[in-house]
CHARMM-style PDB file with segment names, atoms N, HN, CA, C and O in Angstrom:
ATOM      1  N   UNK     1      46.747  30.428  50.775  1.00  0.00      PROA
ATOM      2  CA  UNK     1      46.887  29.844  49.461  1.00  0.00      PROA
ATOM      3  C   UNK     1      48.299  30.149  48.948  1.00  0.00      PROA
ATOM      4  O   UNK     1      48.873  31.227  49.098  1.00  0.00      PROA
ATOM      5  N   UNK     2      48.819  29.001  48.285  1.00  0.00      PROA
ATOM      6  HN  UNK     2      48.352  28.125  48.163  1.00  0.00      PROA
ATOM      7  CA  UNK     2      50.517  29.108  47.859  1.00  0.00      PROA
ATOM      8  C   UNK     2      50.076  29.661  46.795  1.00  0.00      PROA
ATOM      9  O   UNK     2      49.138  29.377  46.051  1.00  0.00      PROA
ATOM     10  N   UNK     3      51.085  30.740  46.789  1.00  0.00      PROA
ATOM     11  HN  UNK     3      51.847  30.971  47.394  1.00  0.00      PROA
ATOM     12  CA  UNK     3      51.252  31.738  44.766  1.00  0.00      PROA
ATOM     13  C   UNK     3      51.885  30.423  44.082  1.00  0.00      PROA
ATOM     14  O   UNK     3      51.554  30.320  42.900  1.00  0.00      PROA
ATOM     15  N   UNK     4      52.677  29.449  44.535  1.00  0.00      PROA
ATOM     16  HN  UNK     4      52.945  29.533  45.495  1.00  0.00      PROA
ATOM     17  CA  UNK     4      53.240  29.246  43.045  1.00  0.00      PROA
ATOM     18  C   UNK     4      52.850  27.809  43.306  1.00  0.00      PROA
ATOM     19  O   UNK     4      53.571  27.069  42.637  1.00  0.00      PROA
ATOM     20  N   UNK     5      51.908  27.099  44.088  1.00  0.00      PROA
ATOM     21  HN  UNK     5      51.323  27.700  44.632  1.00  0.00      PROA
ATOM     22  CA  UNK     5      50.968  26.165  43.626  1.00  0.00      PROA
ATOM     23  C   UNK     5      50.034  26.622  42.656  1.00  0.00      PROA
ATOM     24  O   UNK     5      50.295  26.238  41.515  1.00  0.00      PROA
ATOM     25  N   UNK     6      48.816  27.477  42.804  1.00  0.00      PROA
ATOM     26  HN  UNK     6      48.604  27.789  43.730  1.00  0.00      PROA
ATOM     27  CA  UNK     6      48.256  28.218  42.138  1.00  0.00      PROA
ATOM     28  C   UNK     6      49.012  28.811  40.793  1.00  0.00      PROA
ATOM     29  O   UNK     6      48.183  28.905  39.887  1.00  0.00      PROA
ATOM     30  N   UNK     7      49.964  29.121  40.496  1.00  0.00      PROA
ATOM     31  HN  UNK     7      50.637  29.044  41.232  1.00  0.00      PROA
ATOM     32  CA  UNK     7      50.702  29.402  39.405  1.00  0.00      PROA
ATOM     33  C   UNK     7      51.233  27.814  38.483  1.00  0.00      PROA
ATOM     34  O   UNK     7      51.057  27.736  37.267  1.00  0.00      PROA
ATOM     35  N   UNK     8      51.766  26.855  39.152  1.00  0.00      PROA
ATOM     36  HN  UNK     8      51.909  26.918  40.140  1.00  0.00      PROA
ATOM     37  CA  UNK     8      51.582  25.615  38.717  1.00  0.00      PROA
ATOM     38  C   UNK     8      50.537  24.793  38.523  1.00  0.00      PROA
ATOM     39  O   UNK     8      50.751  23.643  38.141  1.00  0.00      PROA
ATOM     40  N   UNK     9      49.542  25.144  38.702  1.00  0.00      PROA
ATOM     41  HN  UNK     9      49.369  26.079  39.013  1.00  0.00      PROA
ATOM     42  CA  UNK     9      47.918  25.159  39.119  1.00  0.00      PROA
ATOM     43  C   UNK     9      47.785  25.243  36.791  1.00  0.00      PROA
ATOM     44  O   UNK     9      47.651  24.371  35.932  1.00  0.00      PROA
ATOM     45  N   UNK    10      47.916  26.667  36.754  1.00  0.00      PROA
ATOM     46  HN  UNK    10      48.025  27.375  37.452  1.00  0.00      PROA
ATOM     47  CA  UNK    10      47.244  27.512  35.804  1.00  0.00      PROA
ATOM     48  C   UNK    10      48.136  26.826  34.659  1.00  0.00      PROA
ATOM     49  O   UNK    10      47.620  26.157  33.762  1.00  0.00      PROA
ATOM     50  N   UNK    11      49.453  27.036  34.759  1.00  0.00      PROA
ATOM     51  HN  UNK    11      49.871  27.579  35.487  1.00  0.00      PROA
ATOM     52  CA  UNK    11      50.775  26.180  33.841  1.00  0.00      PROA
ATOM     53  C   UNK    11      50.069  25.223  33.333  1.00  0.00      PROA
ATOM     54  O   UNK    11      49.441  25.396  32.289  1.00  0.00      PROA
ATOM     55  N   UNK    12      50.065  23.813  34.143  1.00  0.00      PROA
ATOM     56  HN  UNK    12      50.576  23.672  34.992  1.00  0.00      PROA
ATOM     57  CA  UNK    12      49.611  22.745  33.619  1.00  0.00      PROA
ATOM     58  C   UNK    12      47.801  22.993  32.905  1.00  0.00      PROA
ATOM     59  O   UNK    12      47.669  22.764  31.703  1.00  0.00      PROA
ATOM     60  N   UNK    13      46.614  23.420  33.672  1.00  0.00      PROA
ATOM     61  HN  UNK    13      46.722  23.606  34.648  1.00  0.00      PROA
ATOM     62  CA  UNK    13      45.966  23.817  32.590  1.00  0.00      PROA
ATOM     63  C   UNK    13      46.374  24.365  31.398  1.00  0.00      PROA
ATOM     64  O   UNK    13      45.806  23.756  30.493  1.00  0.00      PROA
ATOM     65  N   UNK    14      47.021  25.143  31.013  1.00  0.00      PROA
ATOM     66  HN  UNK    14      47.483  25.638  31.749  1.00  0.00      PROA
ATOM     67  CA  UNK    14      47.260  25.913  30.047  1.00  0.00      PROA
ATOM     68  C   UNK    14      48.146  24.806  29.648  1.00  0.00      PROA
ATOM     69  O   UNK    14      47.750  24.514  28.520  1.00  0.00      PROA
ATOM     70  N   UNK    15      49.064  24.079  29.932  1.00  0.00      PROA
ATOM     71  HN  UNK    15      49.386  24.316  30.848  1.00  0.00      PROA
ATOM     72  CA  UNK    15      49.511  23.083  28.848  1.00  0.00      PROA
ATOM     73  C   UNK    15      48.426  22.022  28.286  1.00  0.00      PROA
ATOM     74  O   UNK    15      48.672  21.479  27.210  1.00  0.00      PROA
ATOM     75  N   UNK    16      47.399  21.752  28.881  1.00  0.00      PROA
ATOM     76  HN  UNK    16      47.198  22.194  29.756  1.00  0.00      PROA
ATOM     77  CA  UNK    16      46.498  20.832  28.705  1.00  0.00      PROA
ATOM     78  C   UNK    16      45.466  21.299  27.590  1.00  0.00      PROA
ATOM     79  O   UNK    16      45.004  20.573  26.710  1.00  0.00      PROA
ATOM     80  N   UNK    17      45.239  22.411  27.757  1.00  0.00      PROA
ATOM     81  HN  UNK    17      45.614  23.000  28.472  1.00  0.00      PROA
ATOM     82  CA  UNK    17      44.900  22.853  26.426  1.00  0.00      PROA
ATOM     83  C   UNK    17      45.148  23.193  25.624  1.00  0.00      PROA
ATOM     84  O   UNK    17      44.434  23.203  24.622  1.00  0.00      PROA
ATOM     85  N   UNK    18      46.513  23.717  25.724  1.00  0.00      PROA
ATOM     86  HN  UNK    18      47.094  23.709  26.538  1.00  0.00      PROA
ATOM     87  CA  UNK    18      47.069  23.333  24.154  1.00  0.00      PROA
ATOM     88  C   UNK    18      47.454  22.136  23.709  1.00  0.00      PROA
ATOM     89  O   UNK    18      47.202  21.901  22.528  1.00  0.00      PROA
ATOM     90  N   UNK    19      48.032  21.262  24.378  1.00  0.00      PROA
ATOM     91  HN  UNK    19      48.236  21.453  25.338  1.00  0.00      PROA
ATOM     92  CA  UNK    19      47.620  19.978  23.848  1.00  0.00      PROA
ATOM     93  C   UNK    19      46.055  19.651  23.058  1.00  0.00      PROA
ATOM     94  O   UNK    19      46.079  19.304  21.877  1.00  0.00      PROA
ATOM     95  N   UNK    20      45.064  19.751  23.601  1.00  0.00      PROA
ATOM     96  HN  UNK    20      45.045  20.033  24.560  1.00  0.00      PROA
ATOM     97  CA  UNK    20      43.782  19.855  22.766  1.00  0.00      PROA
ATOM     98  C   UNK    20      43.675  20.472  21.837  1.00  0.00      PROA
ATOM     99  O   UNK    20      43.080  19.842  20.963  1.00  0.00      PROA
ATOM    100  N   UNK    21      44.016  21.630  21.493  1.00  0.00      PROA
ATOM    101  HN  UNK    21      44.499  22.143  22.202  1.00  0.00      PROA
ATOM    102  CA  UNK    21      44.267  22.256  20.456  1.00  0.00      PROA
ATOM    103  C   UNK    21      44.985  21.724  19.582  1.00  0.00      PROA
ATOM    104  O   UNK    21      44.489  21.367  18.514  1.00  0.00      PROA
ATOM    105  N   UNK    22      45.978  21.603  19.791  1.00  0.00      PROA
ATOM    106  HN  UNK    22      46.381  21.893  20.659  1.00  0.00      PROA
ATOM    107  CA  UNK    22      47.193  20.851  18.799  1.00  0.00      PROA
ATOM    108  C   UNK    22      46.598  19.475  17.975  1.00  0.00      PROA
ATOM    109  O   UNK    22      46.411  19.208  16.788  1.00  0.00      PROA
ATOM    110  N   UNK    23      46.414  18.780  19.220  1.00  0.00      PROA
ATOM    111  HN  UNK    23      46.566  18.996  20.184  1.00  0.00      PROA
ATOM    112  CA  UNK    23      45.751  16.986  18.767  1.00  0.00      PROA
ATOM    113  C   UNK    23      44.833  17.166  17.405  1.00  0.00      PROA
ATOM    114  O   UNK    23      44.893  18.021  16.521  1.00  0.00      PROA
ATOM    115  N   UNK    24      44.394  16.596  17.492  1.00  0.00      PROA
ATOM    116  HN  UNK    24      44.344  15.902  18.210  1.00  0.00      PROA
ATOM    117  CA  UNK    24      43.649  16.262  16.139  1.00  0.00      PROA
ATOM    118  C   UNK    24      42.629  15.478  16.233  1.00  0.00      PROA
ATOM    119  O   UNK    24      41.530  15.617  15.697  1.00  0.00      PROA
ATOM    120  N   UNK    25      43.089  14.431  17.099  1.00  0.00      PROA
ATOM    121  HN  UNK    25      43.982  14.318  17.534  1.00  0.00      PROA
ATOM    122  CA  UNK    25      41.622  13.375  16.824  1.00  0.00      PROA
ATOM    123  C   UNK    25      41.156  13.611  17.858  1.00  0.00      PROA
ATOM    124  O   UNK    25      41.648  14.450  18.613  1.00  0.00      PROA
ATOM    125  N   UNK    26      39.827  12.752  18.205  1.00  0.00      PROA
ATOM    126  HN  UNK    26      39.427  12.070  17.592  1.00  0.00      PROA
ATOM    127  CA  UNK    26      38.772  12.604  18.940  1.00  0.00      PROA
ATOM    128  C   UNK    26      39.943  12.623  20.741  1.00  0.00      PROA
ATOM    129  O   UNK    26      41.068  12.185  20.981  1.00  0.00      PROA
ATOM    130  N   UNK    27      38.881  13.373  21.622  1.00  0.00      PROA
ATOM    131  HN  UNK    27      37.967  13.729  21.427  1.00  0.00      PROA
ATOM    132  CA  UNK    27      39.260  13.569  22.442  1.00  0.00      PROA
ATOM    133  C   UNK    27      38.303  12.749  24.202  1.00  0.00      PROA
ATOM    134  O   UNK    27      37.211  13.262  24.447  1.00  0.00      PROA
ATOM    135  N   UNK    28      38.652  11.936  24.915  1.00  0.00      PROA
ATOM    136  HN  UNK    28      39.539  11.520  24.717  1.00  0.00      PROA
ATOM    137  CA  UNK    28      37.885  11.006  25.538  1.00  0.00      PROA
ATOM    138  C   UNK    28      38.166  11.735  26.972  1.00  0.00      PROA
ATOM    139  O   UNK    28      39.267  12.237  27.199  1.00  0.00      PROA
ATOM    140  N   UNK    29      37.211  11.761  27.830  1.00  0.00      PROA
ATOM    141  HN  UNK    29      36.317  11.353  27.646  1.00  0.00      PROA
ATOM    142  CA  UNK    29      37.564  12.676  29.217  1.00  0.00      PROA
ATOM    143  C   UNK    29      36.774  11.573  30.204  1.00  0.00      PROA
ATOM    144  O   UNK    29      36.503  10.386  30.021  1.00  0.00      PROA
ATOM    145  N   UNK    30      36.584  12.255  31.051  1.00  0.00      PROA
ATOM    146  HN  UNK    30      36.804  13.219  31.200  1.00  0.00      PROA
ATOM    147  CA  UNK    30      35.687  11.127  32.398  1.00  0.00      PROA
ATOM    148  C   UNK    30      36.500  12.022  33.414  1.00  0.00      PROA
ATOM    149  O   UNK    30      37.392  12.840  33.188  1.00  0.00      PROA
ATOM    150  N   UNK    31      35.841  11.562  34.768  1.00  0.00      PROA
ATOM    151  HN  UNK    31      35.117  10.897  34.951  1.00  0.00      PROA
ATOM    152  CA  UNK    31      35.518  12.394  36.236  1.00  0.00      PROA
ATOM    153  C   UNK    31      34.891  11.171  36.863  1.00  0.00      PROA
ATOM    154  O   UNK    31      34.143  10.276  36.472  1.00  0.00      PROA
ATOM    155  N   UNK    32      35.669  11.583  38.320  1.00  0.00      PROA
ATOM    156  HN  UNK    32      36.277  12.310  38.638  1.00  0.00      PROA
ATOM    157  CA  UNK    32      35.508  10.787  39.560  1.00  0.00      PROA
ATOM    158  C   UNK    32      34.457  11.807  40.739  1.00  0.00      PROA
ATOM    159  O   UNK    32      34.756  12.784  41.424  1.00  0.00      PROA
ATOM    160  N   UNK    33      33.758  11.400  40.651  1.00  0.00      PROA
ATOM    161  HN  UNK    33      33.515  10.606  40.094  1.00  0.00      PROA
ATOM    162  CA  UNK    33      33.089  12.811  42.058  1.00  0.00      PROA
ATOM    163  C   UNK    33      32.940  11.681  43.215  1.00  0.00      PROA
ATOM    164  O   UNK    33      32.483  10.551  43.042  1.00  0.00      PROA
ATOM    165  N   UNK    34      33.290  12.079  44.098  1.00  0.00      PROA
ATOM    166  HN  UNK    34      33.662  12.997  44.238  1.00  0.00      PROA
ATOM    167  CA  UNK    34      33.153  11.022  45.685  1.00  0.00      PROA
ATOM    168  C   UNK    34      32.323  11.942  46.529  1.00  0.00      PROA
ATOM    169  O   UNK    34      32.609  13.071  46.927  1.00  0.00      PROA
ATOM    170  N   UNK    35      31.217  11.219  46.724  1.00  0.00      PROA
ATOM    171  HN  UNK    35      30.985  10.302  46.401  1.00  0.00      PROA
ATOM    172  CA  UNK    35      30.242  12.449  47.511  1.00  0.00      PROA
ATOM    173  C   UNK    35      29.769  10.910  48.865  1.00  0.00      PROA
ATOM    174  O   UNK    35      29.100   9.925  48.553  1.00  0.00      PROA
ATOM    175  N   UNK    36      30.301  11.148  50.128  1.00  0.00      PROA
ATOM    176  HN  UNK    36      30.844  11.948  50.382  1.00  0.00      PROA
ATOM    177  CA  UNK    36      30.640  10.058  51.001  1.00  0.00      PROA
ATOM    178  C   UNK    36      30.982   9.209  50.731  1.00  0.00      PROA
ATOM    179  O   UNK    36      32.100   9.154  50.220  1.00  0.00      PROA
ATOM    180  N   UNK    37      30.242   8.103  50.913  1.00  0.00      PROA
ATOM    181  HN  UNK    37      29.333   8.148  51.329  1.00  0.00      PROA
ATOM    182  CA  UNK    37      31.013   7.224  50.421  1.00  0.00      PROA
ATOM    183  C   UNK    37      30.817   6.045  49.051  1.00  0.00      PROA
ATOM    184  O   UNK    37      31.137   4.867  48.888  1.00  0.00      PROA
ATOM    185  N   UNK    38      30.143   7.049  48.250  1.00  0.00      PROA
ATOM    186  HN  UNK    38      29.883   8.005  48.383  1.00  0.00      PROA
ATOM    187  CA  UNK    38      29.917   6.585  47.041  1.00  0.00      PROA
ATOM    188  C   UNK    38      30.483   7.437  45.423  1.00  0.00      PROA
ATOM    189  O   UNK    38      30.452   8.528  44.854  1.00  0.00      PROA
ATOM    190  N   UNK    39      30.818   6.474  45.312  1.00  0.00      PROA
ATOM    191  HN  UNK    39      30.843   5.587  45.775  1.00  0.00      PROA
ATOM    192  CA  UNK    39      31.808   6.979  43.540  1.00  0.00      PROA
ATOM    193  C   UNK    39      30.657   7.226  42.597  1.00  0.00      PROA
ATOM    194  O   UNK    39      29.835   6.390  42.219  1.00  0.00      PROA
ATOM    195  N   UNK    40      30.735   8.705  42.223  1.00  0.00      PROA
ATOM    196  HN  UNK    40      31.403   9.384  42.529  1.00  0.00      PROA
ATOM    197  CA  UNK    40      29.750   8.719  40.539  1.00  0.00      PROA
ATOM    198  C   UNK    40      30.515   9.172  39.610  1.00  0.00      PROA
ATOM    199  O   UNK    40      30.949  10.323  39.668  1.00  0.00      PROA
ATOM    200  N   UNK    41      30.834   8.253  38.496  1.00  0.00      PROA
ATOM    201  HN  UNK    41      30.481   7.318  38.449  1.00  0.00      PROA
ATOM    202  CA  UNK    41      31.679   7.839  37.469  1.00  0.00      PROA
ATOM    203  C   UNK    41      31.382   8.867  36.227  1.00  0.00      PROA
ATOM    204  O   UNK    41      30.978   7.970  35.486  1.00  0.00      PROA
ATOM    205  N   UNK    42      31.284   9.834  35.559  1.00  0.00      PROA
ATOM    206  HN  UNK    42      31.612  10.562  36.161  1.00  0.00      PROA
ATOM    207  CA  UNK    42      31.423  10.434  34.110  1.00  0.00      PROA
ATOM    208  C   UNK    42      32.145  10.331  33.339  1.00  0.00      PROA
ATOM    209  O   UNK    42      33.184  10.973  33.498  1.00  0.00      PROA
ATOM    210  N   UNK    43      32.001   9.446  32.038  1.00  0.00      PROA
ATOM    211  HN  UNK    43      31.157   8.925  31.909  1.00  0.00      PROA
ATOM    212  CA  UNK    43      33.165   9.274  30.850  1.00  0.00      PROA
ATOM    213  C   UNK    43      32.182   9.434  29.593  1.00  0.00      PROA
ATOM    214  O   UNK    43      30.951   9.459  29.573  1.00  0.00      PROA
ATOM    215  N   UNK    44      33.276   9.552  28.370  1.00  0.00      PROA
ATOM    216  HN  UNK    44      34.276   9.532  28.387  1.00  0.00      PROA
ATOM    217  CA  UNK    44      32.796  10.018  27.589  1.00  0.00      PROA
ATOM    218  C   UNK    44      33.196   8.689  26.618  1.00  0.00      PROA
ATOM    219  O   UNK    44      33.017   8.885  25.416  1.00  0.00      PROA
ATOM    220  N   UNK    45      33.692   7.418  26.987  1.00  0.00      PROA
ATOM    221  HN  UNK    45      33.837   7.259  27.964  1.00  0.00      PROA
ATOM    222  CA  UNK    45      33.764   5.894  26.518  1.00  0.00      PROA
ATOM    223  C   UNK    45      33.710   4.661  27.573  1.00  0.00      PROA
ATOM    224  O   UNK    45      34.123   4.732  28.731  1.00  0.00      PROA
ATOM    225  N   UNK    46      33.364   3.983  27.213  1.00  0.00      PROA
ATOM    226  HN  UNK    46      33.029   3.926  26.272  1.00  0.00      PROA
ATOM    227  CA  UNK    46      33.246   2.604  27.995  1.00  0.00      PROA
ATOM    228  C   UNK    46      34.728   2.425  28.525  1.00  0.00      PROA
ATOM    229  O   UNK    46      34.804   1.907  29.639  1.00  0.00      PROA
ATOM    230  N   UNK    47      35.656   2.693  28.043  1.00  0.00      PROA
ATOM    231  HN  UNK    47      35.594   3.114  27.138  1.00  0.00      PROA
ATOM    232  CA  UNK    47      37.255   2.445  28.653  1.00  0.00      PROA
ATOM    233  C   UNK    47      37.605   3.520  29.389  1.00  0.00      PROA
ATOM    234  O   UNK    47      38.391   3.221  30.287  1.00  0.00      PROA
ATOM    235  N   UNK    48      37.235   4.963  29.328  1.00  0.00      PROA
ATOM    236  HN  UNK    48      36.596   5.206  28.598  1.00  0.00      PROA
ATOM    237  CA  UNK    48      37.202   6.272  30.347  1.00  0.00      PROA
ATOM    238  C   UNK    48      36.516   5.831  31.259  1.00  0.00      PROA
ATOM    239  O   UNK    48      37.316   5.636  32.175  1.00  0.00      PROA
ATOM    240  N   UNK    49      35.595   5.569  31.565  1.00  0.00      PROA
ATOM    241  HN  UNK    49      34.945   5.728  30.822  1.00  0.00      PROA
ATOM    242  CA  UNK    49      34.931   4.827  32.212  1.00  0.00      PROA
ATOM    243  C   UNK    49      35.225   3.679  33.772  1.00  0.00      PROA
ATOM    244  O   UNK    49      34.813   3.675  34.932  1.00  0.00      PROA
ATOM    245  N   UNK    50      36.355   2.639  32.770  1.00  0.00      PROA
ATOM    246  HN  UNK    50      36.689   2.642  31.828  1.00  0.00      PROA
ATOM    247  CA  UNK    50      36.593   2.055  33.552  1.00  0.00      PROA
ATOM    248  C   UNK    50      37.836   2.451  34.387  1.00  0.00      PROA
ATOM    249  O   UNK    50      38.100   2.062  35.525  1.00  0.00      PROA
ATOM    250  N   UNK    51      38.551   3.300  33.605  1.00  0.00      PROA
ATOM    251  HN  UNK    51      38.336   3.616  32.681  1.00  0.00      PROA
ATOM    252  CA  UNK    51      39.758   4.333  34.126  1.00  0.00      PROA
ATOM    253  C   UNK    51      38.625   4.894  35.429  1.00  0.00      PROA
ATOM    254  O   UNK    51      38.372   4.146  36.373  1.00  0.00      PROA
ATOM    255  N   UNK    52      38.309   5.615  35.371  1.00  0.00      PROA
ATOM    256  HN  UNK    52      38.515   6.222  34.604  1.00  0.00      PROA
ATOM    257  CA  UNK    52      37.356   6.255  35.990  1.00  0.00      PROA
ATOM    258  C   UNK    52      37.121   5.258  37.548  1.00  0.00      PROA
ATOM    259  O   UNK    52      37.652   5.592  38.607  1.00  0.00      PROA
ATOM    260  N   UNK    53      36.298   4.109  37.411  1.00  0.00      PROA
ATOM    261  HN  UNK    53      35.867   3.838  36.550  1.00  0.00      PROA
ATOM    262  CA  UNK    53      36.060   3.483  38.443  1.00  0.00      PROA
ATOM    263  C   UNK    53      37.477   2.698  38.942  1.00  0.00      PROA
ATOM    264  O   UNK    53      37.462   2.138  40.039  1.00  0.00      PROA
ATOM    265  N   UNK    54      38.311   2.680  38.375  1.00  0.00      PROA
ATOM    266  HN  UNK    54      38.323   3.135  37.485  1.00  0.00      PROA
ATOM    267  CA  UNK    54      39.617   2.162  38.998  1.00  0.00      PROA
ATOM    268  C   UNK    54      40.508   3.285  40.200  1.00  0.00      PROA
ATOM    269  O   UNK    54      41.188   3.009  41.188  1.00  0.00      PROA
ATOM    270  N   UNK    55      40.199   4.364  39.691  1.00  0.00      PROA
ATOM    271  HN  UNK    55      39.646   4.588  38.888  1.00  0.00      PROA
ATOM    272  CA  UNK    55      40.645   5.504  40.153  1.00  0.00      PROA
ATOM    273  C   UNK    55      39.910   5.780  41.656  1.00  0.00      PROA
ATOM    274  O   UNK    55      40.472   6.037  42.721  1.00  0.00      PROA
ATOM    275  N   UNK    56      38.241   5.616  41.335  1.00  0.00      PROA
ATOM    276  HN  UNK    56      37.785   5.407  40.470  1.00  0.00      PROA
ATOM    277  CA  UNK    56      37.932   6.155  42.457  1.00  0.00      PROA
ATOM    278  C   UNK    56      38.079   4.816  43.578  1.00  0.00      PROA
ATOM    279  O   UNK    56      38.143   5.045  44.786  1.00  0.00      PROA
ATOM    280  N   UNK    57      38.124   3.394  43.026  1.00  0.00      PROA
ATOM    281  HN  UNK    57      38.072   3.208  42.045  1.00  0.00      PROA
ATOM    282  CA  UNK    57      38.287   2.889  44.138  1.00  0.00      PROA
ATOM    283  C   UNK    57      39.882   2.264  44.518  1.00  0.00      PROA
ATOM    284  O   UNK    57      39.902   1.203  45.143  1.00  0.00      PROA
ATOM    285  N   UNK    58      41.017   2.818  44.200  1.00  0.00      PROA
ATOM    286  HN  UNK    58      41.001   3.679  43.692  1.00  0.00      PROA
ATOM    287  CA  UNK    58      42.090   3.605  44.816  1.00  0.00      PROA
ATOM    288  C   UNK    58      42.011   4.711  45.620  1.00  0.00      PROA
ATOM    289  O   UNK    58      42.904   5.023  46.408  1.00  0.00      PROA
ATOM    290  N   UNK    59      40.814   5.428  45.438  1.00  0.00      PROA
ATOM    291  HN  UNK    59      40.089   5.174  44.798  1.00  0.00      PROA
ATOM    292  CA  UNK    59      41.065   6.551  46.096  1.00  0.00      PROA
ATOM    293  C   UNK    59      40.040   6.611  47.658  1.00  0.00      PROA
ATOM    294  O   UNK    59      40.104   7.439  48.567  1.00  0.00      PROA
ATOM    295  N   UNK    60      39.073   5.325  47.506  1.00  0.00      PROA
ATOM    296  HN  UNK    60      39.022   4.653  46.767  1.00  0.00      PROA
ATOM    297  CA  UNK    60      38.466   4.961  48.318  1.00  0.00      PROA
ATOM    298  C   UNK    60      39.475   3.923  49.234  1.00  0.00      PROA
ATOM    299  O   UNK    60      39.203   4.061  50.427  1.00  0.00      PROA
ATOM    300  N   UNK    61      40.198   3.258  49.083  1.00  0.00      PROA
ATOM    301  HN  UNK    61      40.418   3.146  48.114  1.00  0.00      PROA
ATOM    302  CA  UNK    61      41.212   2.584  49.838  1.00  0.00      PROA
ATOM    303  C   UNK    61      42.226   3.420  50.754  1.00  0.00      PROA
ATOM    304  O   UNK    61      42.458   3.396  51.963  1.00  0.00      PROA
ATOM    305  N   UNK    62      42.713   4.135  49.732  1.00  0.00      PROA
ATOM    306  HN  UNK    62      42.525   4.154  48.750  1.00  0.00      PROA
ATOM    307  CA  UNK    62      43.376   5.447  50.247  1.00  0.00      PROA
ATOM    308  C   UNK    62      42.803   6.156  51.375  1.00  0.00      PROA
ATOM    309  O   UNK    62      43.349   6.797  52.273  1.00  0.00      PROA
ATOM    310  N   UNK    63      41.854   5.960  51.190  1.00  0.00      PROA
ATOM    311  HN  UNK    63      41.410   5.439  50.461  1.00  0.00      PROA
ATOM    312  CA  UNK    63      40.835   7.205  52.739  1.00  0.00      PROA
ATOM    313  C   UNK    63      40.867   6.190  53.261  1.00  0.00      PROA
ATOM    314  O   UNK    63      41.647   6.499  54.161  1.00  0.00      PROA
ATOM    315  N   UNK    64      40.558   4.802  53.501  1.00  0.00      PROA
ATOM    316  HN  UNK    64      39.925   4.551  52.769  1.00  0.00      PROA
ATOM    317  CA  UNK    64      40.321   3.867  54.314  1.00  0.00      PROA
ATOM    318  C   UNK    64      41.913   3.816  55.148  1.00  0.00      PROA
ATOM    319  O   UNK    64      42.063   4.461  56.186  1.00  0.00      PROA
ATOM    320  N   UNK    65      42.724   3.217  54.726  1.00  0.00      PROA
ATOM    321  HN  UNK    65      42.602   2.693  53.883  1.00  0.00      PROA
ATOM    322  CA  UNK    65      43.665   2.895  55.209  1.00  0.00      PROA
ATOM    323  C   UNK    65      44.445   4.609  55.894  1.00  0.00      PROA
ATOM    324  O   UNK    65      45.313   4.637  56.767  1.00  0.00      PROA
ATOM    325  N   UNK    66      43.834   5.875  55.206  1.00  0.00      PROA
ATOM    326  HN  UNK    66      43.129   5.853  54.498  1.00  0.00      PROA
ATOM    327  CA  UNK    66      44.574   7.042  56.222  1.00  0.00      PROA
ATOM    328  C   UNK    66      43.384   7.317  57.496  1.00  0.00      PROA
ATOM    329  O   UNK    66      43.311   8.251  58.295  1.00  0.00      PROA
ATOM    330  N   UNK    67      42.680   6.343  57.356  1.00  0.00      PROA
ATOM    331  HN  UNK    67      42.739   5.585  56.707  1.00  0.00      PROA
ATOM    332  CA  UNK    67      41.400   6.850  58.724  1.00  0.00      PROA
ATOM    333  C   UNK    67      41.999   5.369  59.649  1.00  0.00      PROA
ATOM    334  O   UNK    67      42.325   5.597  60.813  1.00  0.00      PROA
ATOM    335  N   UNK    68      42.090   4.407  59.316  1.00  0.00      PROA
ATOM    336  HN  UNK    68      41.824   4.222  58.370  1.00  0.00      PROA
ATOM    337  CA  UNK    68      42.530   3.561  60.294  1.00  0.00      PROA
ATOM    338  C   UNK    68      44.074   3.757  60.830  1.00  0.00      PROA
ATOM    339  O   UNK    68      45.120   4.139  60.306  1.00  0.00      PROA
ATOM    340  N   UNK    69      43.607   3.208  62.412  1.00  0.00      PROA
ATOM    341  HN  UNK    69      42.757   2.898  62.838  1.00  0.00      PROA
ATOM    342  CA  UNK    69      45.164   3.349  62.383  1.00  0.00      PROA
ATOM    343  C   UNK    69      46.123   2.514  62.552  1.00  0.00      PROA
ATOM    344  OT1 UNK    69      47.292   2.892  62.474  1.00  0.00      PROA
TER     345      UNK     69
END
């Protein structure tokens, strides 16, 4: 394990929450989980959401095209 991945790791969390802290208004999140070969989507709006499924199927192309050769 790299020390200063892991140290850039913790940085950016820790900037990310203070950003939350700071902000003020309403705060919108969502998650991609890829468990084979199916996307399960978590958002906390209909537009996180679709962020969400855009993401995972980029990221499903992405595995496709690094498994072919």
């Amino acid at each position: 394990m790299n020390p200063i991945k892991v140290f850039a790791g913790f940085v950016i969390l820790m900037l990310g929450l203070a950003l939350l802290l700071i902000k003020s208004a309403s705060v919108q999140y969502g998650s991609v989980f890829i468990i084979g070969p199916i996307p399960i989507v978590f958002a906390s709006s209909p537009e996180m959401a679709l962020i969400g499924i855009l993401i995972a199927v980029v990221l499903m192309l992405t595995a496709l095209l690094m498994v072919r050769p």
